[in-house]
Each structure stands twice: as C-alpha cells, then as structure tokens.
C-alpha positions in Angstrom: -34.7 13.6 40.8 -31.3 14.5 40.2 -29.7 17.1 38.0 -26.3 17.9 37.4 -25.1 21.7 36.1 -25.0 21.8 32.7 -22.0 23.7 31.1 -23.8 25.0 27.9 -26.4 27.0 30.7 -23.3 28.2 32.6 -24.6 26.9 35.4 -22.9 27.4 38.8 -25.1 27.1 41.8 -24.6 29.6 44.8 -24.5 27.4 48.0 -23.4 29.9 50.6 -26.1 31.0 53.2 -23.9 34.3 53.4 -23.8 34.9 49.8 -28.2 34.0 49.4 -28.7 36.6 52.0 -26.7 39.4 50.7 -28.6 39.1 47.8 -32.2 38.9 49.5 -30.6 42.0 51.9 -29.4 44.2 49.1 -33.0 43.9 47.6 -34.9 45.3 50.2 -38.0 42.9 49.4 -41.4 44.4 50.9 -44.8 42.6 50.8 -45.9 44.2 47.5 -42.7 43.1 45.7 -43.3 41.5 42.5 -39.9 39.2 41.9 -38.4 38.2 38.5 -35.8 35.7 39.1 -33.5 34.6 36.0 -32.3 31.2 35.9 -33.0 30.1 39.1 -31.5 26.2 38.8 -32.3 24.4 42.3 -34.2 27.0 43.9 -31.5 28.0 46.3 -32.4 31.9 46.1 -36.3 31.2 45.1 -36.7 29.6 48.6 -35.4 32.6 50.3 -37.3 35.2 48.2 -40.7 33.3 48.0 -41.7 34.4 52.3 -40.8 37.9 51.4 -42.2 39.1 48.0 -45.5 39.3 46.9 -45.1 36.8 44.2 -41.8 35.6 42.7 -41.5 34.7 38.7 -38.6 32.4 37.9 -37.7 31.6 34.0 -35.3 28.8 33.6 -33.9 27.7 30.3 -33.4 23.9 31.4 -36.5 21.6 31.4 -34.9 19.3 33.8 -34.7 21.9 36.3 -38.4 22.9 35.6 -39.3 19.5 36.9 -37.8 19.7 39.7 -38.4 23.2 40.5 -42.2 22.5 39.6 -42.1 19.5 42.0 -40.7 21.4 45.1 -42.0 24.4 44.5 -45.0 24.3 41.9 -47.9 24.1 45.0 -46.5 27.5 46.4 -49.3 30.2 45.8 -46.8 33.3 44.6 -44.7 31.4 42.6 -44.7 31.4 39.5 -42.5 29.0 36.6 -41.5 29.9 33.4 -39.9 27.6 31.1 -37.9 29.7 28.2 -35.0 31.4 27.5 -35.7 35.0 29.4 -33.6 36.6 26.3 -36.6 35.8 23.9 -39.9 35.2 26.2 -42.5 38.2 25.7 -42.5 38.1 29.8 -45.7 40.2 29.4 -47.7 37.8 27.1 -46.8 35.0 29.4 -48.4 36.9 32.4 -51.2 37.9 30.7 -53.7 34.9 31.9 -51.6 35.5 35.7 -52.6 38.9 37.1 -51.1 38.0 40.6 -47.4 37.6 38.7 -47.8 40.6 36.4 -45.5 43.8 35.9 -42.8 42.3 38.4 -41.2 45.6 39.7 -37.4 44.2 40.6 -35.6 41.9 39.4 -33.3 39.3 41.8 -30.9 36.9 39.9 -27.9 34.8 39.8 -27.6 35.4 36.0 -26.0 33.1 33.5 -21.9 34.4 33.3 -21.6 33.8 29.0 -25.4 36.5 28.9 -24.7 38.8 31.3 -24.5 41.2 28.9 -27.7 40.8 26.3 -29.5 40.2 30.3 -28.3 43.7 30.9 -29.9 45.2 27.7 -32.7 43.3 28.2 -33.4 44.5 31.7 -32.2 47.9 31.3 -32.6 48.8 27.4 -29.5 51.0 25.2 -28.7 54.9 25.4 -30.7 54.9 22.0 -33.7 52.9 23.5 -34.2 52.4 27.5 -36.5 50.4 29.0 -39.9 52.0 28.6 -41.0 50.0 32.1 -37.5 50.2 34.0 -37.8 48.0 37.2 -37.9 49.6 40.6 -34.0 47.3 41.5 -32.2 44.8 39.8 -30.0 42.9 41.7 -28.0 40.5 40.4 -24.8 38.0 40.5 -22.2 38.2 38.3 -18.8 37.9 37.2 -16.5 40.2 39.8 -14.7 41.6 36.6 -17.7 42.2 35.1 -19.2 43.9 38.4 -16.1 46.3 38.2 -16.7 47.5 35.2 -20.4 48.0 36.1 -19.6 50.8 38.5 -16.0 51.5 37.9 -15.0 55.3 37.9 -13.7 57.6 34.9 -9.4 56.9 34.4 -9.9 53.9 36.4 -8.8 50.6 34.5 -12.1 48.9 34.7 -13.9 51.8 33.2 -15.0 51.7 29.5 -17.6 52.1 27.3 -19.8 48.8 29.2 -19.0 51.3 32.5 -21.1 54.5 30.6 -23.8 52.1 28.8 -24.6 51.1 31.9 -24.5 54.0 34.1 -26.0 56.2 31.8 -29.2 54.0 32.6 -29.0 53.1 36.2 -27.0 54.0 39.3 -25.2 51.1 40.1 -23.4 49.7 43.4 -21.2 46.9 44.7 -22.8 45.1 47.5 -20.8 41.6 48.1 -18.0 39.7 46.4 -18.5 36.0 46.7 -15.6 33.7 46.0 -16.1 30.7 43.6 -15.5 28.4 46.3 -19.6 29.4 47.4 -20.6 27.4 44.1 -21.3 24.2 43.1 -19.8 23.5 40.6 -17.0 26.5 41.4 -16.4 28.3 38.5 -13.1 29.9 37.2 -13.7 33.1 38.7 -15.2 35.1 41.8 -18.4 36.7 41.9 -20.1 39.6 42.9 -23.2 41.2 43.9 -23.9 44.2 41.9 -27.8 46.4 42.6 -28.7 48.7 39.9 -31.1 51.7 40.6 -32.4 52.4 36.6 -32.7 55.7 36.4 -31.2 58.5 33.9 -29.7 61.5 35.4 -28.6 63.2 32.6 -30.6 63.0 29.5 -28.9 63.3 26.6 -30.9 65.7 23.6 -30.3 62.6 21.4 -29.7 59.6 22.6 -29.1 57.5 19.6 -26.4 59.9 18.6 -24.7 59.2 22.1 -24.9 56.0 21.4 -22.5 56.1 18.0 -20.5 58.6 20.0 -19.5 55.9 23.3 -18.8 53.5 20.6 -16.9 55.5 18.2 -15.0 57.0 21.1 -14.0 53.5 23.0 -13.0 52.0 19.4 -9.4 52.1 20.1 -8.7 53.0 24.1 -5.1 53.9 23.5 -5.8 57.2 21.7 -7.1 60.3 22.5 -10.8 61.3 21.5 -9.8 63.9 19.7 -8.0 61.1 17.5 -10.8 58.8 17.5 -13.5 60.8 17.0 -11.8 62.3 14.1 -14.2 60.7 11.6 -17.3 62.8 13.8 -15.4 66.3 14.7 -12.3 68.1 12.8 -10.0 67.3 15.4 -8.7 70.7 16.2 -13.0 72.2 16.5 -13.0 69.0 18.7 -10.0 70.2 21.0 -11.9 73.6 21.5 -15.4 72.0 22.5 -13.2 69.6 25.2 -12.1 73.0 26.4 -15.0 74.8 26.6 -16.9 72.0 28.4 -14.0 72.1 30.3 -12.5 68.6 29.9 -8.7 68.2 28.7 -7.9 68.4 25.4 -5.7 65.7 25.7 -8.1 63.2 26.9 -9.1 59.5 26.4 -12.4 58.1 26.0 -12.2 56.3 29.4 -11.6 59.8 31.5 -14.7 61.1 30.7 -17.7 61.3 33.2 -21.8 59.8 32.3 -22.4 63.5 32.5 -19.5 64.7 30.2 -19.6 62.2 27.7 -23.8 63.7 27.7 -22.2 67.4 27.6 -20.0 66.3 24.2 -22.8 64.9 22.7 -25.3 67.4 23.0 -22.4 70.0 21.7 -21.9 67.8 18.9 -25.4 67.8 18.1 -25.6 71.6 18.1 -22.2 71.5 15.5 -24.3 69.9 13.4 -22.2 66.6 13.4 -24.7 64.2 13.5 -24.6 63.3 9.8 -20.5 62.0 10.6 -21.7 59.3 13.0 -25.3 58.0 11.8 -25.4 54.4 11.0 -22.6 53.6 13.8 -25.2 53.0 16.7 -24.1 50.8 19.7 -24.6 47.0 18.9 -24.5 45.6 22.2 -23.5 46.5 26.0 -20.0 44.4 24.8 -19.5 45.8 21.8 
C-alpha cells in the first residue's frame, strides 16, 4: 500500500539515519520506558524506538497511515496504534483495557509543524494549569525557529513570551538541527531536535496571575514593562518594584529571566494588583 504526505496533516517524513538516531539518542530509552509517539506517518522513528522501550504508543491522525502502520507493525507485542487526533483523544481512556501501554512516561515525536504549539500545552500544561502527570522527557522535532524560541535566552531575539511559557514548565535543550533536505517531502524550513525536562523551578505564589502578567507584558515588545503593564501597576510604583528586585527600570518584557518574571509576579500579588489583570489569562503557548 502506498501513501503519499498529505499537506492538511503537515506531513514531512524524516528519512535521515543521522537525524532518527539523534532523536532515539537524546531520549535515553531504558527497558521500562513507556513511549508515546505523535504522528508517527511510515514508521520511520517507531522502528527504531520499538527494540528499546518497553512499549511504544503511536496516535496518527490519518487512517491511511493506520493501515499501513497496522500492517507492518500491528503483530509487534509493545506496540501499540491509536487512530485519533492526539489534541482531543482522552490517552488515558484509550489505555484503560491495555495495561502494558499505560501511563507512558516520555514522549518521542516528530510533531506536526502547523500544532506544535496546542502539542506543547497539551504535553506540558499552562503557567495557570501544568500537567498534573508531567512526562519523565519529551523529545521532539520541530520547526528550527520554533526550537529557538524554545530555549532562547533573556534580550536575545528569539526570546518572548512562548520562550517563558515554556521554560517556566520544563528545562529545555537543543540537541540536533536537521536540514529539510532529511525529509520527504522537504519542507520550507529546517528542523531541529529540541528535549524538554518538565519540571518547575521556581513556583510562582499564583500562577494564573503570571499567566495574565507574561501576556500582558509581551503585548507590544517595543515598549518597556513599565509601559505595558500600566493597566496592572501605576507605572512609577512599578519602576520601584523593578528596582528593588533589582531588574532595570528601563526594561522590556523580553530581558526578563523565568525566575524574575516569577519575582514580579509574586510582588505584584503582595501590592494587591491582582484585581488589574484578572480575566486576561494566557490563551495559548502562541498567543
């Protein structure tokens, strides 16, 4: 059976033996590894993860690719095929009756491009609402762009509000950049492997309120947070708290640290601003 990529999936198929294992490498797989794989078209990565994990759970959108996945692959004892869209399957439900495939502990994908970003919500939660389960690694492929601002450092260019949403909920690291010659078809753009380590460093006292706050403060880039956040903080009490946590006065919304923007928060919250920014929660990791 033959399928071709389909361009409302976003499908691009990764074809370089380098590129696979980088992927399989940067997961550190052991023998009680439970594997979800998202989107896994042809099986290119499956094959590779399948001798390694415990068990390996793919969900594929595209009932073509079902078939054929379910004909090369369906007899192999841990592996497991799920035919949905992984943005609305109840992933435990659908385990429920398989106890070998239950509570898969990393995640190992070469993610659709166009929902990279509900994926990332959905694997790693909000500020207002992480994961309640967070997986032990996610490693996934995605857009280099996207990969920069992923782990991209304060007053760097690629750093903005996508860059703290993410890092407030996981440590996150560049592994391999994979050039869009290694897929079939080649997209527009390169790739890159990104591994995410969820785990919150520094909590903030509300996290909902941070929330409003990152989005508030990355509304318009250009201007300084003591402008933006204008409609939170009198801008002249706001240019003493960036003092007193030690943070310039003069700042932008893209200069400031995980940690700091978690320092401003919690100072808000004991000013008593919280009323200023309610009903302005974050709407999305692109938002």
């Amino acid at each position: 059976m033959s399928v071709r990529p389909r361009k409302q999936f976003a499908q691009h198929w990764l074809k370089s033996e380098k590129a696979l294992n980088e992927i399989v490498k940067a997961a550190e797989i052991s023998k009680n590894d439970r594997i979800l794989e998202i989107g896994p078209g042809t099986g290119n990565l499956t094959r590779y993860l399948l001798p390694l994990a415990e068990s390996v759970v793919a969900v594929e959108i595209d009932r073509d690719l079902c078939e054929k996945l379910a004909k090369s692959l369906g007899k192999t004892e841990n592996f497991l095929l799920l035919q949905g869209d992984i943005l609305t399957l109840d992933l435990e439900t659908q385990l429920a009756n398989f106890p070998q495939f239950q509570n898969p502990n990393k995640v190992v994908a070469n993610i659709p491009y166009n929902i990279t970003g509900p994926i990332l919500e959905k694997l790693l939660g909000k500020i207002a609402k992480p994961a309640t389960k967070p997986y032990d690694l996610i490693v996934l492929l995605v857009q280099k762009e996207v990969a920069e601002r992923l782990y991209a450092k304060p007053s760097s260019k690629a750093f903005g509000a996508l860059s703290v949403r993410v890092q407030y909920l996981a440590d996150c690291e560049l592994i391999y950049s994979v050039p869009a010659k290694d897929f079939y078809p080649a997209p527009k753009v390169d790739s890159a492997v990104v591994r995410l380590h969820p785990q919150i460093h520094y909590p903030a006292e509300n996290p909902k309120f941070l929330d409003s706050l990152v989005k508030i403060g990355f509304a318009e880039k250009r201007k300084m947070l003591r402008n933006n956040l204008k409609s939170v903080v009198e801008r002249d009490r706001l240019t003493q708290i960036l003092e007193q946590l030690e943070i310039n006065s003069q700042a932008r919304a893209e200069d400031l640290s995980v940690r700091q923007w978690v320092e401003l928060s919690n100072k808000l919250m004991q000013e008593g601003t919280r009323q200023n920014a309610e009903g302005r929660s974050e709407e999305g990791f692109y938002n």
